[in-house]
C-alpha positions as MATLAB code, in Angstrom:
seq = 'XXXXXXXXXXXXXXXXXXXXXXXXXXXXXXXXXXXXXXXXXXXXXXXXXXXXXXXXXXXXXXXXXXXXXXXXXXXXXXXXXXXXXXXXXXXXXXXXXXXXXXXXXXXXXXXXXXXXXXXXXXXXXXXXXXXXXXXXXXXXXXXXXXXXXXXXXXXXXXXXXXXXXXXXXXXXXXXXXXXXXXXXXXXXXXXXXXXXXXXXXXXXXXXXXXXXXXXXXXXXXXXXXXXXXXXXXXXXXXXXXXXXXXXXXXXXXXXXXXXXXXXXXXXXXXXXXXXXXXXXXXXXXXXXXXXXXXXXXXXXXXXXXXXXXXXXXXXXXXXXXXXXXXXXXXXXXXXXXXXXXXXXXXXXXXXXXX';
ca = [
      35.908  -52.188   23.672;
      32.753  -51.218   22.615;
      30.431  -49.012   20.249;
      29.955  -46.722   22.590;
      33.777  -46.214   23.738;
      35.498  -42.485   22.653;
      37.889  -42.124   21.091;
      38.493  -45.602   19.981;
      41.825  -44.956   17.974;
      42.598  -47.101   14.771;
      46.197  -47.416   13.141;
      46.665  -48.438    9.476;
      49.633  -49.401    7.756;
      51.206  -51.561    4.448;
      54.296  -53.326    4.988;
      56.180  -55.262    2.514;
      59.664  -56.918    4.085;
      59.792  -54.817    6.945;
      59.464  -57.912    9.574;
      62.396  -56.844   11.640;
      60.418  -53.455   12.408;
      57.224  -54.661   13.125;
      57.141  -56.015   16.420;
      58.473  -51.971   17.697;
      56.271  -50.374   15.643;
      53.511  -52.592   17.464;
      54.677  -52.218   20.604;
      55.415  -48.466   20.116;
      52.368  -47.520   19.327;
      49.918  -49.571   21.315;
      52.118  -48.490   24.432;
      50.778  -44.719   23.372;
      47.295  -45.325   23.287;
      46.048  -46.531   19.690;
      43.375  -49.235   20.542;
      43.327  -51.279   17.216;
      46.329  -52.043   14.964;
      45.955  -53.257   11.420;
      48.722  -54.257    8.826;
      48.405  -54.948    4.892;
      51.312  -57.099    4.153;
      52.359  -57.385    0.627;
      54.492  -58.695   -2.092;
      56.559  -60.016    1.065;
      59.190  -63.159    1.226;
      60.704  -62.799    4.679;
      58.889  -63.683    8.084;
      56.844  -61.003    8.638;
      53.356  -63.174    8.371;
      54.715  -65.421   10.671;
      55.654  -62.606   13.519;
      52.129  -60.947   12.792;
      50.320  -64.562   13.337;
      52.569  -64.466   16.916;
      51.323  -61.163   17.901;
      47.903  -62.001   17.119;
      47.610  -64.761   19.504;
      48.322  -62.759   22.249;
      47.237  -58.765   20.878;
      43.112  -59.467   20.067;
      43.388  -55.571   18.834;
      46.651  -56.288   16.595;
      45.185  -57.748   12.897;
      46.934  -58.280    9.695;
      45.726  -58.640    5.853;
      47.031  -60.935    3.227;
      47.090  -58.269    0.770;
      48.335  -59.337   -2.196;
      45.534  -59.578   -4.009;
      44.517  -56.104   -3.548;
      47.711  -54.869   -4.707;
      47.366  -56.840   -7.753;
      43.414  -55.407   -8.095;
      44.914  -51.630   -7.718;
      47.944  -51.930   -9.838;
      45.166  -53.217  -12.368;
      43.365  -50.389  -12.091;
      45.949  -47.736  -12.114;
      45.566  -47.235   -8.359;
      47.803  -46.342   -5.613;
      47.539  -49.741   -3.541;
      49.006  -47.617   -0.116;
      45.509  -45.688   -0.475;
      43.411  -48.402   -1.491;
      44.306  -50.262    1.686;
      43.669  -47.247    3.536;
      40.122  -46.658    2.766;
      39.551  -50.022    2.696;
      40.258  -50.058    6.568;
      38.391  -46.523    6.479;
      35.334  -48.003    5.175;
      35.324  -51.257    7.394;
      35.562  -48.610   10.252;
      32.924  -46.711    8.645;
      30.443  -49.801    8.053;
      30.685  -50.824   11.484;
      32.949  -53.693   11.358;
      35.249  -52.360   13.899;
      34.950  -49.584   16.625;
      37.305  -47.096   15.419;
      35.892  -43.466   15.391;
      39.366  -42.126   14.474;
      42.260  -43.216   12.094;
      45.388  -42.528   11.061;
      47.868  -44.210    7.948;
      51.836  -44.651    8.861;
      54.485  -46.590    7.487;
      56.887  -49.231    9.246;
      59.332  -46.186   10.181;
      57.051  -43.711   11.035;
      56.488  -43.342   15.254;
      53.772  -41.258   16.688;
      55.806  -39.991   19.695;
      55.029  -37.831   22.759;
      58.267  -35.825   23.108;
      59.419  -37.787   26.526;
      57.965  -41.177   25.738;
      55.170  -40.348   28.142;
      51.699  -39.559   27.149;
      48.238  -40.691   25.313;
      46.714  -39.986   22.479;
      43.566  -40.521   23.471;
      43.984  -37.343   26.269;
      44.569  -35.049   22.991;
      41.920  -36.439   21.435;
      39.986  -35.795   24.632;
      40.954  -32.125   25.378;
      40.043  -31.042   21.463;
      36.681  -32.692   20.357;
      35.892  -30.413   18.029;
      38.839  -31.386   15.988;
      38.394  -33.464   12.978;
      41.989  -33.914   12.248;
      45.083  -33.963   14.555;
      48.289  -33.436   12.191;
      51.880  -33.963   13.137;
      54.807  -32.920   11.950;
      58.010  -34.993   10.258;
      60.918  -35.246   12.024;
      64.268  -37.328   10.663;
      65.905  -39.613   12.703;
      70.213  -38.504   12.732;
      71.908  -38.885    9.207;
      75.352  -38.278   10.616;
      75.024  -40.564   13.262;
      76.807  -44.051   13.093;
      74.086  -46.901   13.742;
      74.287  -50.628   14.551;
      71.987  -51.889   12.750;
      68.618  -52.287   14.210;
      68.943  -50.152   16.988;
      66.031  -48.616   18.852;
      65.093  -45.338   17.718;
      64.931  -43.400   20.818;
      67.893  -42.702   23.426;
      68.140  -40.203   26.195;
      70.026  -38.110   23.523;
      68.367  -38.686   20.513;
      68.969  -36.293   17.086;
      66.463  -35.146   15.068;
      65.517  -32.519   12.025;
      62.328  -31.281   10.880;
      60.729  -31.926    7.378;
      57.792  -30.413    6.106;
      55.240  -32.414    5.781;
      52.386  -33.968    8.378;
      50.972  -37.133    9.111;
      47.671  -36.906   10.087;
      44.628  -38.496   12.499;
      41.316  -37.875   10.946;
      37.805  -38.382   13.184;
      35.649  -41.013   11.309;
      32.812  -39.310   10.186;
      29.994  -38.904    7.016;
      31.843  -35.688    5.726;
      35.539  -38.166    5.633;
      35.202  -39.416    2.371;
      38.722  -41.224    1.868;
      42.676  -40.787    2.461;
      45.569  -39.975    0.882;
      49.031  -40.450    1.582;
      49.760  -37.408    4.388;
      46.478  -36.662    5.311;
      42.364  -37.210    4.484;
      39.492  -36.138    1.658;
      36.668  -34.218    2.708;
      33.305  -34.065    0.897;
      34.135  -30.776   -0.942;
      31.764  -28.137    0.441;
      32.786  -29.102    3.822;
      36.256  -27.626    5.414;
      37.671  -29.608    8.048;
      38.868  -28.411   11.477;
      42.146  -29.372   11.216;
      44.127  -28.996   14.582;
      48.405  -28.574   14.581;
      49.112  -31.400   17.178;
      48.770  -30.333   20.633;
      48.401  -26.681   19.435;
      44.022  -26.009   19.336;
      45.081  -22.782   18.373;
      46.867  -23.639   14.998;
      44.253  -25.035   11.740;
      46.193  -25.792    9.259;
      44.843  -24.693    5.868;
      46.094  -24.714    2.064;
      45.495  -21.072    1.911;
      47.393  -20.464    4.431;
      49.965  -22.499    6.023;
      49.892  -25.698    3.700;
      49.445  -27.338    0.195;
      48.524  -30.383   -0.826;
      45.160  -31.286    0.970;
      46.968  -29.793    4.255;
      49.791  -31.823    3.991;
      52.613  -29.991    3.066;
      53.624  -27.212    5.614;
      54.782  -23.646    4.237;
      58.199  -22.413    5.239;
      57.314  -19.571    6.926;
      55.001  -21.697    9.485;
      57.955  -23.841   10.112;
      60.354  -20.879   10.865;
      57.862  -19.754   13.595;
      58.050  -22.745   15.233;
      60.499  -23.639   18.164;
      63.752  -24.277   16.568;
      65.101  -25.757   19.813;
      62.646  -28.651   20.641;
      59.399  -30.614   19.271;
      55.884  -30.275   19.359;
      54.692  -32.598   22.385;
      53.625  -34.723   19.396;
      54.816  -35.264   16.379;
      55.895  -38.595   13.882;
      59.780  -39.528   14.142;
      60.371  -40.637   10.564;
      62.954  -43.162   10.565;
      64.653  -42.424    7.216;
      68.258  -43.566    7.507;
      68.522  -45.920   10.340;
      72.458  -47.812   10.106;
      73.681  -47.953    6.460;
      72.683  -51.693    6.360;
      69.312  -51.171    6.913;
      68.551  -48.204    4.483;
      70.578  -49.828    1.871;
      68.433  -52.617    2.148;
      65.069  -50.598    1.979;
      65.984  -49.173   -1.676;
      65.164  -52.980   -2.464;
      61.842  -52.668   -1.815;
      60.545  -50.300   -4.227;
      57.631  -48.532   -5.007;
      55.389  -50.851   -5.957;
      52.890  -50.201   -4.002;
      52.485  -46.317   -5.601;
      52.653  -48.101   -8.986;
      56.413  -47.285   -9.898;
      58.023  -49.879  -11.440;
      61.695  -48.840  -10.319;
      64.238  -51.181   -9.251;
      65.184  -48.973   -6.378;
      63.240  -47.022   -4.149;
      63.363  -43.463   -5.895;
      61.938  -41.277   -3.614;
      65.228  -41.381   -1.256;
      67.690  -38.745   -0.936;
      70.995  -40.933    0.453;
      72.658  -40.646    3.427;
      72.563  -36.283    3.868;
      70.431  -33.638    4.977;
      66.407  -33.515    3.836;
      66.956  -31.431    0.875;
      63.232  -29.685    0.660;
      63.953  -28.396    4.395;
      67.555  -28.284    5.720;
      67.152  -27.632    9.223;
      69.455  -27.170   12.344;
      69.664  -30.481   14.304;
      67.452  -30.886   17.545;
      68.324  -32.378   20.749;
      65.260  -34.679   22.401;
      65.996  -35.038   25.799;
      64.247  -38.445   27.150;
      64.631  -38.627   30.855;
      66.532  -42.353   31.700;
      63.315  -43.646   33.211;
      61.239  -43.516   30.666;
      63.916  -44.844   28.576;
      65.027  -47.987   31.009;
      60.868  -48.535   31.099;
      60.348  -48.580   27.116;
      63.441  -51.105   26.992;
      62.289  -53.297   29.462;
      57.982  -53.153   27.979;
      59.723  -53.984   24.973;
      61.646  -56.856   26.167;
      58.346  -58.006   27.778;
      56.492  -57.313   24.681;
      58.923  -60.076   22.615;
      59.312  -62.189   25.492;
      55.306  -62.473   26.050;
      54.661  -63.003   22.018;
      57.677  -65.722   21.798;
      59.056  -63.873   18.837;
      62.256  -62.997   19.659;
      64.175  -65.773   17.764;
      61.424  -64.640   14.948;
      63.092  -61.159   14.777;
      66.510  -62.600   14.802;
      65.982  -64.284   11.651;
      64.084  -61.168   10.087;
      67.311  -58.875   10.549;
      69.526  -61.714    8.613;
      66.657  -61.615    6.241;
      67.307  -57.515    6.032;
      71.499  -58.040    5.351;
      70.006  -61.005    2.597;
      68.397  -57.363    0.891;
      71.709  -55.336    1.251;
      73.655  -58.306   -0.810;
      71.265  -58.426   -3.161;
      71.629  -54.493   -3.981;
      75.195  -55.314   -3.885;
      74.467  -57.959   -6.933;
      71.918  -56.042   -8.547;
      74.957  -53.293   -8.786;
      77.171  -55.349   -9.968;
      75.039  -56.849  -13.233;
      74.167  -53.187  -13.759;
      76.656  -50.792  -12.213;
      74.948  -47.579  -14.306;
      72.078  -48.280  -11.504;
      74.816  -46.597   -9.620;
      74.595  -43.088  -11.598;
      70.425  -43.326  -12.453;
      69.646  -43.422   -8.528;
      72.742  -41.395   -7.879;
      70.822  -39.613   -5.252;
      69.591  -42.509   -3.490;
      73.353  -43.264   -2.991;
      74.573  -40.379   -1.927;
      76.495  -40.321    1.358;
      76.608  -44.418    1.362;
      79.679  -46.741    0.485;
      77.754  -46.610   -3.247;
      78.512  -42.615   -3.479;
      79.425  -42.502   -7.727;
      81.458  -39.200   -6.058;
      83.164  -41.175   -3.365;
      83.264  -44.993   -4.336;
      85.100  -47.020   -1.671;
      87.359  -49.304   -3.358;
];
């Protein structure tokens, strides 16, 4: 890979104790196209350094920060540390320390997906150059659905909803001046061409069909849309997952947005997106493409000698659930402050299972 390469696509992402996801989340999205992967692990006491040292051995585009020390430096300053470590991979990109000439910020359960597990992002890059952002819309993995946990998110039948908001893919360039959470920061007399996935003929724009910096998509654009399928791209958002594993997640906080919390706060339990119910949405993935993903992603552990490593990250994830359990039972009113986080689990304050 080289200077001169187009589009040379760079992913971004913080992770604190979320090892058991990211060897998928790796695979996932390198198997779609992105050229260069880079994590900011933080504040973290499972494996996760040790299963991003692994994939670095064998992955020369795969890199990950010690970032520790940059949280600490943002929550200093009153920063958001998620955006700090995004422009600070912006501006390495920018300075010519890597090749990227586009970027785009996602967490550990957040999948860029073509709708049949077939596709690359570089070919939508390639078919809309003018573009200087490429944003994707939400969708929630099944909240009704019983999980094991750690299960792969995608089946031949796999349930989704739509959510309002985008995740976005921004073109590198001297009018990008930083990111935010959902999408990017312009300098302000310039407006952005800011392409609907796939769809050239959809901008997005705050006076039109978003808020927010074009991150937040009106109601009325989502009714037009096609109620019985997905765009050919758009960002699976892995909310619930199996009991266990959400359960666990509240652990982690928000740290990293400077909220001091106990529990993650921003969580709505185990029931429908409240800011958008929608109707539920088949994605139909034909068995091939599913059998192949299995089997790449066996090869993928199998070639980085880190499947024992992810064994020990999922006990590491039911070690998180117990120690919500204990954290509930020193302070049970935890229960009825995060009442919403709770809602729909075996914590419900309106249904408690004895």
């Amino acid at each position: 890979m080289k200077q001169s390469d187009w589009p040379v696509i760079k992913l971004v992402a913080i992770a604190k104790n979320e090892a058991p996801y990211i060897p998928l989340w790796v695979f996932h999205h390198f198997q779609i196209g992105i050229d260069l992967i880079e994590i900011h692990i933080n504040n973290t006491d499972d494996n996760s350094i040790r299963i991003c040292k692994k994939i670095k051995e064998q992955n020369k585009n795969f890199n990950f920060i010690k970032s520790d020390f940059l949280f600490k430096k943002s929550a200093e300053a009153g920063r958001s540390f998620q955006i700090d470590a995004y422009n600070q991979s912006l501006n390495r990109s920018k300075e010519g320390k890597d090749y990227a000439n586009y970027l785009i910020a996602l967490d550990l359960d957040e999948y860029l997906t073509p709708s049949n597990l077939e596709g690359n992002i570089k070919n939508l890059v390639q078919t809309s150059p003018s573009a200087d952002i490429f944003s994707f819309l939400w969708y929630s993995d099944d909240f009704q659905e019983t999980k094991p946990p750690f299960s792969l998110p995608f089946r031949e039948s796999t349930v989704i909803y739509r959510m309002d908001h985008v995740k976005s893919m921004a073109k590198i360039s001297t009018d990008l001046t930083s990111c935010n959470h959902h999408n990017f920061v312009y300098r302000e007399s310039y407006i952005p061409r800011n392409q609907f996935a796939e769809r050239s003929e959809i901008l997005l724009s705050d006076d039109k069909n978003t808020s927010i910096r074009r991150s937040k998509v009106n109601r009325e654009f989502l009714n037009k849309l096609d109620a019985s399928k997905p765009e050919a791209w758009f960002v699976l958002h892995c909310i619930y997952r199996s009991e266990t594993e959400y359960l666990a997640s509240l652990c982690r906080g928000r740290g990293h947005n400077n909220d001091s919390r106990p529990i993650k706060s921003n969580r709505w339990g185990f029931q429908q997106y409240p800011a958008h119910p929608s109707e539920k949405i088949t994605l139909n993935i034909s068995p091939i493409n599913i059998i192949n993903y299995c089997k790449n992603f066996g090869s993928f552990k199998q070639g980085n000698n880190i499947k024992g490593k992810i064994k020990r990250a999922q006990r590491f994830t039911y070690d998180r659930e117990k120690a919500l359990e204990q954290i509930i039972s020193e302070d049970p009113s935890i229960i009825n402050t995060y009442k919403r986080c709770f809602s729909g689990t075996k914590h419900d304050p309106s249904q408690r299972r004895e």
